[in-house]
Jmol script that loads the backbone (N, CA, C; Angstrom):
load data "model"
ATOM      1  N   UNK A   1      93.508  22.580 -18.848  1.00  0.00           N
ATOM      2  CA  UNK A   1      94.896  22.653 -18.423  1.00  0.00           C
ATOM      3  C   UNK A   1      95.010  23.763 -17.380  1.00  0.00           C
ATOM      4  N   UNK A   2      95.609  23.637 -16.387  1.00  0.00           N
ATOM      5  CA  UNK A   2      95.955  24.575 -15.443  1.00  0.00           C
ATOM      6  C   UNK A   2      97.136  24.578 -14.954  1.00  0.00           C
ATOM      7  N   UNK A   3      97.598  25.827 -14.785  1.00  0.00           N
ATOM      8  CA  UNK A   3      98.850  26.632 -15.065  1.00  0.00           C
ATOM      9  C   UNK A   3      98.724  27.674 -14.143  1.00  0.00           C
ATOM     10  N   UNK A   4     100.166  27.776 -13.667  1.00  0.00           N
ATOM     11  CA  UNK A   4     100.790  29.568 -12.661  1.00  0.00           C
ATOM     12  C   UNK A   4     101.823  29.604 -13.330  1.00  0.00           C
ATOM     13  N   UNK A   5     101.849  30.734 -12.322  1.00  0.00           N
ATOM     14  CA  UNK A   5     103.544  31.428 -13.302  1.00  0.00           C
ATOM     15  C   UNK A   5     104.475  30.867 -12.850  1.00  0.00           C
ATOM     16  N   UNK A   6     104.599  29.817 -12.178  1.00  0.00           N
ATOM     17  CA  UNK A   6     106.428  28.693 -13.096  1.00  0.00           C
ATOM     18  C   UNK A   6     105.952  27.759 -13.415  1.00  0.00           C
ATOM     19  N   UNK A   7     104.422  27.245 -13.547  1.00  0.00           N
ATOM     20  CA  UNK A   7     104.568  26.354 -14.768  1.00  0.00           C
ATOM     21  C   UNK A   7     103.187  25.561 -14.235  1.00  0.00           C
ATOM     22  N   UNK A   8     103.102  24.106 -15.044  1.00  0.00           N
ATOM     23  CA  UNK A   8     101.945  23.505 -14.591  1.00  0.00           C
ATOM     24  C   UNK A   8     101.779  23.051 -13.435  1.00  0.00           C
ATOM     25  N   UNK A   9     100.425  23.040 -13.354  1.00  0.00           N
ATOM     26  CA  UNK A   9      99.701  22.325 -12.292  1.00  0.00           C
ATOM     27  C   UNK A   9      99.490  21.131 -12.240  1.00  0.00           C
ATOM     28  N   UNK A  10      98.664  21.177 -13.652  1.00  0.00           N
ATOM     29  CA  UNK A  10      98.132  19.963 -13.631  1.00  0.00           C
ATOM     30  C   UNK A  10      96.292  19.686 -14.906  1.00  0.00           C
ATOM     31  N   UNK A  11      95.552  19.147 -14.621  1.00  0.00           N
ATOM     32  CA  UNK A  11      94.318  19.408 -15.468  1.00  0.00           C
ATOM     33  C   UNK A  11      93.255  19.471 -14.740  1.00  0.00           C
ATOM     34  N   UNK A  12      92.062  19.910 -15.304  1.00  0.00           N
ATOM     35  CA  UNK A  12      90.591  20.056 -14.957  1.00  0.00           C
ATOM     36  C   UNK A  12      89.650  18.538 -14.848  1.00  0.00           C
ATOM     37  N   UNK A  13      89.325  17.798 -13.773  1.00  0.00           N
ATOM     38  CA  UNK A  13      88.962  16.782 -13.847  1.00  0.00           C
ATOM     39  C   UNK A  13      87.445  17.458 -13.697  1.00  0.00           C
ATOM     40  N   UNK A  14      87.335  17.656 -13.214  1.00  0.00           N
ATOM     41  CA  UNK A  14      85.181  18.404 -13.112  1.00  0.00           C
ATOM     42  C   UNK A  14      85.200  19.562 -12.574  1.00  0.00           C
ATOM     43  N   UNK A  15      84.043  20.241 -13.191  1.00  0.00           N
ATOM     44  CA  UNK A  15      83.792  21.823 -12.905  1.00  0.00           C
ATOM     45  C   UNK A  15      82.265  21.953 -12.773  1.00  0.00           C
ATOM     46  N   UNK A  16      82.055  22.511 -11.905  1.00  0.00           N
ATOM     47  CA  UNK A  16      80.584  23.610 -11.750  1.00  0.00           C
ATOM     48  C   UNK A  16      80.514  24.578 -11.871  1.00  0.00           C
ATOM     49  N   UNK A  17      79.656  25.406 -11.452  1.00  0.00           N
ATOM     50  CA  UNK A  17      79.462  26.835 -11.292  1.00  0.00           C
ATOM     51  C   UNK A  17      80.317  27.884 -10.489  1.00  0.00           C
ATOM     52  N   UNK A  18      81.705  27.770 -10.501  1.00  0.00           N
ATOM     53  CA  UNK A  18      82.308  28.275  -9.449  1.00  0.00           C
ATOM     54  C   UNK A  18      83.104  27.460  -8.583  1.00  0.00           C
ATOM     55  N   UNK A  19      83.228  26.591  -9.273  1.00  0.00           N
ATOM     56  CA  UNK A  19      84.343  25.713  -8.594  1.00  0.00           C
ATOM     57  C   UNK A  19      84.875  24.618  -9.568  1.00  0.00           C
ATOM     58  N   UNK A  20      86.365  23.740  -9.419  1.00  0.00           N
ATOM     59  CA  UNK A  20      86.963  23.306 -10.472  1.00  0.00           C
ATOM     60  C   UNK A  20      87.547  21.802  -9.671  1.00  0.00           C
ATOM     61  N   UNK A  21      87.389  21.107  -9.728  1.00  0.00           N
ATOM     62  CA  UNK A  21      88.336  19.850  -9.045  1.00  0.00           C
ATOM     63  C   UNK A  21      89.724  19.731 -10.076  1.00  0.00           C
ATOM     64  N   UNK A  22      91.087  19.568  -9.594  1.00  0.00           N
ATOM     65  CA  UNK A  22      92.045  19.919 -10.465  1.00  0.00           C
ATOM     66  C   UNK A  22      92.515  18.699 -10.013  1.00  0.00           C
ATOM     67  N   UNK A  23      93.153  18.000 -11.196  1.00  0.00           N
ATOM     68  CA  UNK A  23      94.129  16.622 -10.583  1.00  0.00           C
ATOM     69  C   UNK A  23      95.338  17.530 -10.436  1.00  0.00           C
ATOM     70  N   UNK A  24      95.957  17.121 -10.322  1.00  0.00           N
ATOM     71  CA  UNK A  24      97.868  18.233  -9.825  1.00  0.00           C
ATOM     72  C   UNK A  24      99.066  17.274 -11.045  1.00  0.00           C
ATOM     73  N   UNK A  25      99.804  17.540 -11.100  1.00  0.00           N
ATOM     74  CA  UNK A  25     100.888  16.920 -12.130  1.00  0.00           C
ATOM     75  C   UNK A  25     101.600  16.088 -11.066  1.00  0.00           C
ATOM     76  N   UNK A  26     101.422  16.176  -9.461  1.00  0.00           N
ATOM     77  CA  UNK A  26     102.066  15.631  -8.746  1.00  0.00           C
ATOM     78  C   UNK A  26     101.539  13.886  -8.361  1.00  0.00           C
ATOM     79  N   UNK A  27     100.138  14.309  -8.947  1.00  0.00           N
ATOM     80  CA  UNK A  27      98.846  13.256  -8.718  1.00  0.00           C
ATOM     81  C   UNK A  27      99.703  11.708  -9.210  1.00  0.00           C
ATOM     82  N   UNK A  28      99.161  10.664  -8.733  1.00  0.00           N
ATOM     83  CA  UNK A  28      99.918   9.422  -8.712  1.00  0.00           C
ATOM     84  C   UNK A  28      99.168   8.854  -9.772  1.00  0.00           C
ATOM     85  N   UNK A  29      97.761   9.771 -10.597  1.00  0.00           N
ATOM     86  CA  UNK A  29      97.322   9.364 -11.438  1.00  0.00           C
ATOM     87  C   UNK A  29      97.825  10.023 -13.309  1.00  0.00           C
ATOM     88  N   UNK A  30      98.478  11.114 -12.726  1.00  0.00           N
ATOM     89  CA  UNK A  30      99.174  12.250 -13.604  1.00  0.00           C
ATOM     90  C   UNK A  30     100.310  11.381 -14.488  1.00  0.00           C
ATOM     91  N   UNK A  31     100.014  11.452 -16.332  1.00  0.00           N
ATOM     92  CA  UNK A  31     101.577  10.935 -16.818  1.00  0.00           C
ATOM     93  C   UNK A  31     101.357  12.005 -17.505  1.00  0.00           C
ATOM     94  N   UNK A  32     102.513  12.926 -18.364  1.00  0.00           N
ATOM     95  CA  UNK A  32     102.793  13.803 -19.197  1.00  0.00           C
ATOM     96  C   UNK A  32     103.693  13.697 -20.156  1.00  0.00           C
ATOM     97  N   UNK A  33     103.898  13.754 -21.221  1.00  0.00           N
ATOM     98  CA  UNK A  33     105.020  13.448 -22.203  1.00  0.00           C
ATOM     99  C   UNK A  33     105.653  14.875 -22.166  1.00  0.00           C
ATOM    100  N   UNK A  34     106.442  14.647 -22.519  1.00  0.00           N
ATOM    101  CA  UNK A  34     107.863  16.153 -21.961  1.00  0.00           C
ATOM    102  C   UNK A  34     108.901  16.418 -23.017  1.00  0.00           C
ATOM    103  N   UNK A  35     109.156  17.308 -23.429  1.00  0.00           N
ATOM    104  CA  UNK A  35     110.585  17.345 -24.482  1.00  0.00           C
ATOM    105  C   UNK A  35     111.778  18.418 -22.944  1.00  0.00           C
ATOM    106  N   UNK A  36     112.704  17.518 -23.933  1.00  0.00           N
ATOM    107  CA  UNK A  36     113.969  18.842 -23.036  1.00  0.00           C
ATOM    108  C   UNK A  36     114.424  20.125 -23.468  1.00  0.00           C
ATOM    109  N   UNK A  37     114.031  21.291 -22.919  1.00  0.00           N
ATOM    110  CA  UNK A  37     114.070  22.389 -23.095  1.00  0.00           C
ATOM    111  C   UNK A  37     115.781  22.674 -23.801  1.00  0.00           C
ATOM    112  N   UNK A  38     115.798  22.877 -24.730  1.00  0.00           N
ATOM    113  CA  UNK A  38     117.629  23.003 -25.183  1.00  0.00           C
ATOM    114  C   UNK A  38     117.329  22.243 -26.521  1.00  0.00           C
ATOM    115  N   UNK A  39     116.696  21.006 -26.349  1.00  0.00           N
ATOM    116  CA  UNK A  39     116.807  19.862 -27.261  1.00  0.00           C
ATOM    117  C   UNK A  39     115.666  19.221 -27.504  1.00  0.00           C
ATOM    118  N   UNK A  40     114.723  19.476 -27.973  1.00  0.00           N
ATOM    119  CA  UNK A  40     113.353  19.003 -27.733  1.00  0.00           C
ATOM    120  C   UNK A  40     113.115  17.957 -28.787  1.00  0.00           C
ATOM    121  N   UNK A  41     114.381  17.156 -29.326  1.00  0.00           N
ATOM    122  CA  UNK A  41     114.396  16.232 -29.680  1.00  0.00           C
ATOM    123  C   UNK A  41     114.012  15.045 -28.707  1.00  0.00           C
ATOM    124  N   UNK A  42     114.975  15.249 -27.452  1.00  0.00           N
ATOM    125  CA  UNK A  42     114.711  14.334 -26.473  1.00  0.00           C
ATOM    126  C   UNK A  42     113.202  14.514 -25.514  1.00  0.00           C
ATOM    127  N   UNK A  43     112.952  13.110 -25.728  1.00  0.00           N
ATOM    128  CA  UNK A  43     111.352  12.979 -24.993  1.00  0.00           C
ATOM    129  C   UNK A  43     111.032  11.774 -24.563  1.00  0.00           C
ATOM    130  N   UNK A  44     110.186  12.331 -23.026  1.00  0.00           N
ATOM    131  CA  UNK A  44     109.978  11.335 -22.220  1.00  0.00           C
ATOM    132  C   UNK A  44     108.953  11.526 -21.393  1.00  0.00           C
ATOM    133  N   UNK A  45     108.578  10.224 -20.756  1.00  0.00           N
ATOM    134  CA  UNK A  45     107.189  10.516 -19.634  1.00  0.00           C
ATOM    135  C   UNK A  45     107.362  10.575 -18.568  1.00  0.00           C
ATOM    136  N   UNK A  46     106.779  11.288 -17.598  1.00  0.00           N
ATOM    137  CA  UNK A  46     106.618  12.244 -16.381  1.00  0.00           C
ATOM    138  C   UNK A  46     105.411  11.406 -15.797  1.00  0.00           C
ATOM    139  N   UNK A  47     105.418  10.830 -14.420  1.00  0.00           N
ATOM    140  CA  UNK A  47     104.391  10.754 -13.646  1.00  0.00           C
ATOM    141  C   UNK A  47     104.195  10.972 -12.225  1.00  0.00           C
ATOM    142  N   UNK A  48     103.309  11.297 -11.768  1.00  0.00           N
ATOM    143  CA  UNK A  48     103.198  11.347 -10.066  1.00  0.00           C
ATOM    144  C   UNK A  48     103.460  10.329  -9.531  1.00  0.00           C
ATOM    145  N   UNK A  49     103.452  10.292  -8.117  1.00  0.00           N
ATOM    146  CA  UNK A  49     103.194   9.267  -7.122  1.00  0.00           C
ATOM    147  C   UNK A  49     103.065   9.660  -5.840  1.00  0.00           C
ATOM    148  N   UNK A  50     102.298   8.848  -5.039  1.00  0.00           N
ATOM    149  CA  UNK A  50     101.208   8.872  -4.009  1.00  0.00           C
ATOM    150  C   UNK A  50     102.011   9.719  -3.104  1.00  0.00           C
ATOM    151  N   UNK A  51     103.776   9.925  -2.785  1.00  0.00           N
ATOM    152  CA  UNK A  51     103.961  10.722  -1.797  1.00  0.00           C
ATOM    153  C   UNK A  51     104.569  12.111  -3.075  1.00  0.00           C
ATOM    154  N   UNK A  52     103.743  12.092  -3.728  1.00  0.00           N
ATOM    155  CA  UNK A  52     103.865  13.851  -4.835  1.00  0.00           C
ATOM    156  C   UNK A  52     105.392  14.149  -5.430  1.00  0.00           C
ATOM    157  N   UNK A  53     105.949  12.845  -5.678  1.00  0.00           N
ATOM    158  CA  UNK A  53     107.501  13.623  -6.165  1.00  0.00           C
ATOM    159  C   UNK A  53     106.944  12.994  -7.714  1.00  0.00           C
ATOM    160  N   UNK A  54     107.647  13.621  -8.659  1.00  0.00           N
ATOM    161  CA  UNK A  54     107.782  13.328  -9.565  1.00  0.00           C
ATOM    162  C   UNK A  54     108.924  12.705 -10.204  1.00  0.00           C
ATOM    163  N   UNK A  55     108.552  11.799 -11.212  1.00  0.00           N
ATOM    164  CA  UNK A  55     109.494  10.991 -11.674  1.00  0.00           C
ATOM    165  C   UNK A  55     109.326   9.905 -13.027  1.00  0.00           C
ATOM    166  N   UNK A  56     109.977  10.161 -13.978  1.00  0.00           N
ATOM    167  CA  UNK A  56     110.030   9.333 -15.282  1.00  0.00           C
ATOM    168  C   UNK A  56     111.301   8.878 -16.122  1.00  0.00           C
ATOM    169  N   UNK A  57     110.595   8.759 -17.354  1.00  0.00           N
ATOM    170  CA  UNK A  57     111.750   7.926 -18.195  1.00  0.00           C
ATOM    171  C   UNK A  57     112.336   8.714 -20.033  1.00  0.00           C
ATOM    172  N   UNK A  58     112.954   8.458 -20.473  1.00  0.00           N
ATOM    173  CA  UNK A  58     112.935   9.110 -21.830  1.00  0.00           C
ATOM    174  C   UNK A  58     112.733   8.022 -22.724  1.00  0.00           C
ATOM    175  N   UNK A  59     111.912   7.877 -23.420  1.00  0.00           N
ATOM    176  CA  UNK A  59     111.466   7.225 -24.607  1.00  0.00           C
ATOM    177  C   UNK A  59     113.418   6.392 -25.180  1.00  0.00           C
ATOM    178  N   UNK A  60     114.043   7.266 -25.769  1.00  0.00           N
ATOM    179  CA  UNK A  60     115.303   6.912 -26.127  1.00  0.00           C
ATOM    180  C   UNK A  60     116.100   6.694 -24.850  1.00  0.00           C
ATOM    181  N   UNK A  61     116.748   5.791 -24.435  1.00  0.00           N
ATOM    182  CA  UNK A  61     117.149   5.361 -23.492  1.00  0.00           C
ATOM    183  C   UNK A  61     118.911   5.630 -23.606  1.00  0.00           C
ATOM    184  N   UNK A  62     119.665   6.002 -24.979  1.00  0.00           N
ATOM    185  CA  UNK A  62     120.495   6.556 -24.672  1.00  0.00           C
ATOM    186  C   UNK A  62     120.892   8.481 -25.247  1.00  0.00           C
ATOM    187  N   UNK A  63     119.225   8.637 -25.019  1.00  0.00           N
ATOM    188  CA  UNK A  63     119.349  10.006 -24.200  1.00  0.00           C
ATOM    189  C   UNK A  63     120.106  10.875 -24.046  1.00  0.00           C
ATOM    190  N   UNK A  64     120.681  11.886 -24.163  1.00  0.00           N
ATOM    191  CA  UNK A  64     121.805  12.256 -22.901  1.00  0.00           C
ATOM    192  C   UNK A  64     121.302  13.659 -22.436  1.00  0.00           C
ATOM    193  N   UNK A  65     120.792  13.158 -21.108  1.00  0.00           N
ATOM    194  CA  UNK A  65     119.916  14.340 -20.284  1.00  0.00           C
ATOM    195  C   UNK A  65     121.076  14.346 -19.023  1.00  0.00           C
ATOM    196  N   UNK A  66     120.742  15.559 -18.446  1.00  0.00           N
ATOM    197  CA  UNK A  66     121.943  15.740 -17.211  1.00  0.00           C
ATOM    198  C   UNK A  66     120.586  16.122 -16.162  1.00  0.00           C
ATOM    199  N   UNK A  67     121.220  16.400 -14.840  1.00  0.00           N
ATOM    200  CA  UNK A  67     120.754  17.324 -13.773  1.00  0.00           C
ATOM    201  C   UNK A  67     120.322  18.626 -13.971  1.00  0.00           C
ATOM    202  N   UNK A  68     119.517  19.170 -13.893  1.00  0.00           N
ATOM    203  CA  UNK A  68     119.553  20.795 -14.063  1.00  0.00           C
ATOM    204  C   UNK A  68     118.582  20.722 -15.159  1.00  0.00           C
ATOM    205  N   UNK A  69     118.822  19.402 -16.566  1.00  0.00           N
ATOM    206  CA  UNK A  69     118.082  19.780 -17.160  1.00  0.00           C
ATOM    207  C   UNK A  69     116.751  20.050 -17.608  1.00  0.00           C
ATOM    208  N   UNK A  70     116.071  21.721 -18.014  1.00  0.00           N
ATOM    209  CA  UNK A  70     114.661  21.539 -17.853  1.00  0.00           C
ATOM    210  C   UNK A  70     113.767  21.043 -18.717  1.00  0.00           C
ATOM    211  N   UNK A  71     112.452  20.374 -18.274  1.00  0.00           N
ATOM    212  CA  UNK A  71     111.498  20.138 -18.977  1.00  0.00           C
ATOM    213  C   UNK A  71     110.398  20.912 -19.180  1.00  0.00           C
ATOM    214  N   UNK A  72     109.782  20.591 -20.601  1.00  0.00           N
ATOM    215  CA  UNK A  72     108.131  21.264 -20.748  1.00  0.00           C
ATOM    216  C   UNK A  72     107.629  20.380 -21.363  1.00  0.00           C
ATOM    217  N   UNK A  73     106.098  20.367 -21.543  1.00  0.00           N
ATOM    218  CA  UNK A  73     105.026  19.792 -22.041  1.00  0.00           C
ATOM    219  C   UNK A  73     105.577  19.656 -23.350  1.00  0.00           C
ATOM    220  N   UNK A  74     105.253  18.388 -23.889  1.00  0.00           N
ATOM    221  CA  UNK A  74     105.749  18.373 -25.414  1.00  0.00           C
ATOM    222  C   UNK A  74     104.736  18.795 -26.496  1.00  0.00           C
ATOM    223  N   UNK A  75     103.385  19.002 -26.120  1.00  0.00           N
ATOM    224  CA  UNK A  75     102.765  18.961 -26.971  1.00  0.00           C
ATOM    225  C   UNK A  75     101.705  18.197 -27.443  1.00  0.00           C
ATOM    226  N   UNK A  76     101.799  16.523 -26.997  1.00  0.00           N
ATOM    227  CA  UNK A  76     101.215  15.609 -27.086  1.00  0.00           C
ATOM    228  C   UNK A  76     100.036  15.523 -26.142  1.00  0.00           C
ATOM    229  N   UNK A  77      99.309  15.060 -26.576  1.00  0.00           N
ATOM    230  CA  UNK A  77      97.945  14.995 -25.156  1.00  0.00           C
ATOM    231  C   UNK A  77      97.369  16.281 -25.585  1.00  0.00           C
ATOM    232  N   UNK A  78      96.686  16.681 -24.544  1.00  0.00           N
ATOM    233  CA  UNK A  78      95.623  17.767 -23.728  1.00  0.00           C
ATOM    234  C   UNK A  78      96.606  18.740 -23.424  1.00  0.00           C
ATOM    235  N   UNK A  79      97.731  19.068 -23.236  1.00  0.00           N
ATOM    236  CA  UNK A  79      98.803  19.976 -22.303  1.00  0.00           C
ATOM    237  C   UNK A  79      99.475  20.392 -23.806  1.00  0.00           C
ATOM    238  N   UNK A  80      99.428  21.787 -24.138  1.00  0.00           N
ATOM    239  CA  UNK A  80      99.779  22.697 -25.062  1.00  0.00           C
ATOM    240  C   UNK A  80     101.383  22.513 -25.366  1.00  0.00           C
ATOM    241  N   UNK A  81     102.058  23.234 -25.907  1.00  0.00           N
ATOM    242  CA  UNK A  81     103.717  22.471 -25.905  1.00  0.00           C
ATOM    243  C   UNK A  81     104.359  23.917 -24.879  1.00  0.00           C
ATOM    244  N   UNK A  82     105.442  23.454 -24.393  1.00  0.00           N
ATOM    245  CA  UNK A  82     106.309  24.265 -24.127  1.00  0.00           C
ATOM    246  C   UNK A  82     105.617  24.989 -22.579  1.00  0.00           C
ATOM    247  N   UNK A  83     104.899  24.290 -21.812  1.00  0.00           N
ATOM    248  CA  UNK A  83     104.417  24.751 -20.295  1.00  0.00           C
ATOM    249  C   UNK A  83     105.295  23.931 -19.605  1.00  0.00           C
ATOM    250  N   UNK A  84     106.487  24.712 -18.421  1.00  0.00           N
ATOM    251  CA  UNK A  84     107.024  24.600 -17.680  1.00  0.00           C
ATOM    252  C   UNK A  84     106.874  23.146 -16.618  1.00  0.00           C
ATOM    253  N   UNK A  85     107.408  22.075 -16.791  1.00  0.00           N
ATOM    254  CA  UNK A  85     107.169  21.044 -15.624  1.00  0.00           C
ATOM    255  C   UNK A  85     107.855  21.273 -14.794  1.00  0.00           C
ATOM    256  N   UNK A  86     109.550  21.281 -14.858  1.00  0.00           N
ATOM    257  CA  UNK A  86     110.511  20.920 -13.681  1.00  0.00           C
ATOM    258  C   UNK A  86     112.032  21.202 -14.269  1.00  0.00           C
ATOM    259  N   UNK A  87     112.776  20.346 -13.487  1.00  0.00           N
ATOM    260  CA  UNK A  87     114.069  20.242 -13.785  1.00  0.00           C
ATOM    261  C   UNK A  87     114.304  18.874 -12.813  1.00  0.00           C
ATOM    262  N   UNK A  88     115.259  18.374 -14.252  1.00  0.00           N
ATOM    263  CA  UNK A  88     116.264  17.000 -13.621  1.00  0.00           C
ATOM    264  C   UNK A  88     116.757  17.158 -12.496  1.00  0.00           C
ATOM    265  N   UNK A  89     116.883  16.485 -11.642  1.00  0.00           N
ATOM    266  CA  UNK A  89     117.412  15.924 -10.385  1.00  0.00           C
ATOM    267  C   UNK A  89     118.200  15.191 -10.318  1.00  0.00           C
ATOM    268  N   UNK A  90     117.300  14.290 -11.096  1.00  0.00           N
ATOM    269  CA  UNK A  90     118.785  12.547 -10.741  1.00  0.00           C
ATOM    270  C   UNK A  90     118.240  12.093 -12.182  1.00  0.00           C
ATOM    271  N   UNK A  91     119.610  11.308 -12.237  1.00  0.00           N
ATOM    272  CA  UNK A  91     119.109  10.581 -14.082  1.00  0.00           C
ATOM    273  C   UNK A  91     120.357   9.158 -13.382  1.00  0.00           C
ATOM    274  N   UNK A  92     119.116   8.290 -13.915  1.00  0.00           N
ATOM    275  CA  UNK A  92     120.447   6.760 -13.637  1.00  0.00           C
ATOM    276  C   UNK A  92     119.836   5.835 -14.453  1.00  0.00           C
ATOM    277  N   UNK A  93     120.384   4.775 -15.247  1.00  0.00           N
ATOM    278  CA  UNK A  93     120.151   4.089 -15.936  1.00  0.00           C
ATOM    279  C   UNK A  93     119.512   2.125 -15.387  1.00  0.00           C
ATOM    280  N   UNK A  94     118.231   2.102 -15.539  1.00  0.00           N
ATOM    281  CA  UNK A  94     117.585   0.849 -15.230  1.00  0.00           C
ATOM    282  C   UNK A  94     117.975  -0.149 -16.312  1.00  0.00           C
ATOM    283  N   UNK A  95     118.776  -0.876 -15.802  1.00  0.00           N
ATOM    284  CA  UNK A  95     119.415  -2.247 -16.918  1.00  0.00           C
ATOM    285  C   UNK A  95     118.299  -3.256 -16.610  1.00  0.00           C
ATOM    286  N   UNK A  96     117.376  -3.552 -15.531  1.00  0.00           N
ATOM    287  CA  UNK A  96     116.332  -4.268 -15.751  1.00  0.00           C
ATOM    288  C   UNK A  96     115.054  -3.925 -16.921  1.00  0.00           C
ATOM    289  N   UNK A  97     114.873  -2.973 -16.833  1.00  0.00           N
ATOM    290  CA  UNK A  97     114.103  -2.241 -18.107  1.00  0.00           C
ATOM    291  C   UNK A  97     114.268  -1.996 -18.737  1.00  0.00           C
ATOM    292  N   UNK A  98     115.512  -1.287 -19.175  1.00  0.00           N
ATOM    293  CA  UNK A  98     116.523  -0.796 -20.255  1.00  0.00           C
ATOM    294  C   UNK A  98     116.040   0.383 -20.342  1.00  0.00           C
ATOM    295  N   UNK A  99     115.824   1.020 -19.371  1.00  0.00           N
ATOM    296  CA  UNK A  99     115.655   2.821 -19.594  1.00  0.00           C
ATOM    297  C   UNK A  99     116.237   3.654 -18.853  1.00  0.00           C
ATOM    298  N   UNK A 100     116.472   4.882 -19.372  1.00  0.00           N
ATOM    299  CA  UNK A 100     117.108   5.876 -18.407  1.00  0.00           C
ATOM    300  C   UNK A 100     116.033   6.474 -17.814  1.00  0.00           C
ATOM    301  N   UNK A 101     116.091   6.302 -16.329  1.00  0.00           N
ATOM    302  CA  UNK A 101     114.777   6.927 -15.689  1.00  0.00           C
ATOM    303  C   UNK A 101     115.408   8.173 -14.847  1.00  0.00           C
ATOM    304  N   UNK A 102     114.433   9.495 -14.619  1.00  0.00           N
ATOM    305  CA  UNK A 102     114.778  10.774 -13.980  1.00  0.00           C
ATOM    306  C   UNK A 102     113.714  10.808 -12.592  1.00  0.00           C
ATOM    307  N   UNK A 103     114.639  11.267 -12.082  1.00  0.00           N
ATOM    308  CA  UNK A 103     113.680  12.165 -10.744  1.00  0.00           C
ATOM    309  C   UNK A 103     113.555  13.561 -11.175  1.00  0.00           C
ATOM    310  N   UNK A 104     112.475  14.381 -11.217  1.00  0.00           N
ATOM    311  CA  UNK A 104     111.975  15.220 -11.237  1.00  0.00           C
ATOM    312  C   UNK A 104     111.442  16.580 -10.545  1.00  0.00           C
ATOM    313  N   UNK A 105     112.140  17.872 -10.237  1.00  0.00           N
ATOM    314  CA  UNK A 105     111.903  18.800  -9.364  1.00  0.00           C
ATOM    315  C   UNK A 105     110.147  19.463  -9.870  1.00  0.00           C
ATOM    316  N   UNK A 106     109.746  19.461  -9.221  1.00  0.00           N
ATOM    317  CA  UNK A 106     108.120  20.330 -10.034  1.00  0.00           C
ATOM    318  C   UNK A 106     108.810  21.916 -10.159  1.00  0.00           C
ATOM    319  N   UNK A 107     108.521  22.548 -10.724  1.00  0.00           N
ATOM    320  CA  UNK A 107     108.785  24.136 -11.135  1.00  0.00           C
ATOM    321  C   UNK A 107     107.636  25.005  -9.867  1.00  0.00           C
ATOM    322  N   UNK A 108     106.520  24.620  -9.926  1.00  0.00           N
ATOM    323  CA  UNK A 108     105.748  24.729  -8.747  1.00  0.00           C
ATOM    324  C   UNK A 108     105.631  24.265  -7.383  1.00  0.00           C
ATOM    325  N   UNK A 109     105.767  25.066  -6.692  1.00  0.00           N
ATOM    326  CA  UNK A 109     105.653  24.692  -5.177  1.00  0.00           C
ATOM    327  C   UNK A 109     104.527  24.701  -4.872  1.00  0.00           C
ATOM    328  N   UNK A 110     104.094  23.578  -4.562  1.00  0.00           N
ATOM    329  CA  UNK A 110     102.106  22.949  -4.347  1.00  0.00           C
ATOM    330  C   UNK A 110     102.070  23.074  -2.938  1.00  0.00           C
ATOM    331  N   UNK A 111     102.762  23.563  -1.926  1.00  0.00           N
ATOM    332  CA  UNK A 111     102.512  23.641  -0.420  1.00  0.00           C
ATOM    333  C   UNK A 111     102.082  25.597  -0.581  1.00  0.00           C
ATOM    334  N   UNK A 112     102.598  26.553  -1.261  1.00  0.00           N
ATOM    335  CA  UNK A 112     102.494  27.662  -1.348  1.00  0.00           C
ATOM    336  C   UNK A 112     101.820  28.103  -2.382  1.00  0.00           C
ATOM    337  N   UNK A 113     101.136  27.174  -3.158  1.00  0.00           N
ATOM    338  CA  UNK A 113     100.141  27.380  -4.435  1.00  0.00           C
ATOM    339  C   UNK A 113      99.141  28.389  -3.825  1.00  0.00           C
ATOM    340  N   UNK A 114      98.929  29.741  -4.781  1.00  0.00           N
ATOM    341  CA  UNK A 114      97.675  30.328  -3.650  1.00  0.00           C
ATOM    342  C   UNK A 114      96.801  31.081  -5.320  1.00  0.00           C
ATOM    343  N   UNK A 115      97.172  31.328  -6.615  1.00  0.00           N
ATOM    344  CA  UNK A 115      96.313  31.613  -7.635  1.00  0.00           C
ATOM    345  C   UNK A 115      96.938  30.408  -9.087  1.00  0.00           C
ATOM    346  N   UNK A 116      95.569  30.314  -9.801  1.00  0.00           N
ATOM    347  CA  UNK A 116      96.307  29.143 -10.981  1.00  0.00           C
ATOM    348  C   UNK A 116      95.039  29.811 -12.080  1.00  0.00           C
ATOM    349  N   UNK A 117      95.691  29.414 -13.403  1.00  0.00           N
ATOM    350  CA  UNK A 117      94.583  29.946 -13.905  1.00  0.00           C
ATOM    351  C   UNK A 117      94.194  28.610 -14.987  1.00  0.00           C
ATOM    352  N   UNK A 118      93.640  28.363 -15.759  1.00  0.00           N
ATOM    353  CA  UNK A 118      92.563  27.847 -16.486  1.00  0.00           C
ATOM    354  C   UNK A 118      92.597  27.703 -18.197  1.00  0.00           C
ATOM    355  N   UNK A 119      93.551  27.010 -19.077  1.00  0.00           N
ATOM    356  CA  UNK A 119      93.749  27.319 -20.000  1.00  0.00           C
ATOM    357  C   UNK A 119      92.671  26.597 -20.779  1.00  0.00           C
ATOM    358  N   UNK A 120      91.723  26.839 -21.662  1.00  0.00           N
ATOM    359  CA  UNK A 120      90.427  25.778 -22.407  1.00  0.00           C
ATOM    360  C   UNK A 120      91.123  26.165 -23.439  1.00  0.00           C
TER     361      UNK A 120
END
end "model"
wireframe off; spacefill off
backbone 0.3
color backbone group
């Protein structure tokens, strides 16, 4: 797991002697399960895509998540609980799917990323 100070990165896909290949949380291959910081009842999945915004859905579809509100790692998976993803953006409801899906701010700015560290 890799982590800075506002939050994740992302994970360790291969390592050598001094060097680390990191997928990013922004990665179009990246999903994360998430609780909402306030209410960590509510939970949902987080994924990348190819132009790096993030964006998902909440498991319970009547939800009630707003703008502003933040997320962390839930716990589930490889990613420890309670590491910083983002904050809500947009929340609108897909009646073709029947889910409430979010756009997603990253907590990290990946254009000014310059130290991350390494959680095993």
């Amino acid at each position: 797991v890799v982590v800075c100070g506002e939050g994740l990165v992302g994970r360790v896909q291969d390592a050598g002697k001094g060097w680390a290949k990191v997928v990013s949380l922004i990665d179009e291959s990246s999903k994360i399960t998430f609780k909402v910081s306030g209410n960590l009842k509510l939970i949902g999945v987080v994924e990348g895509s190819s132009d790096g915004v993030l964006s998902g859905f909440m498991l319970d579809s009547s939800a009630k998540v707003t703008e502003g509100d933040r997320l962390v790692t839930s716990g589930m998976g490889i990613y420890p609980a309670g590491i910083e993803i983002g904050r809500i953006t947009k929340v609108r409801y897909d009646s073709d799917e029947q889910l409430q899906k979010i756009d997603v701010k990253s907590s990290v700015d990946f254009k000014s990323l310059q130290k991350v560290s390494v959680i095993l």
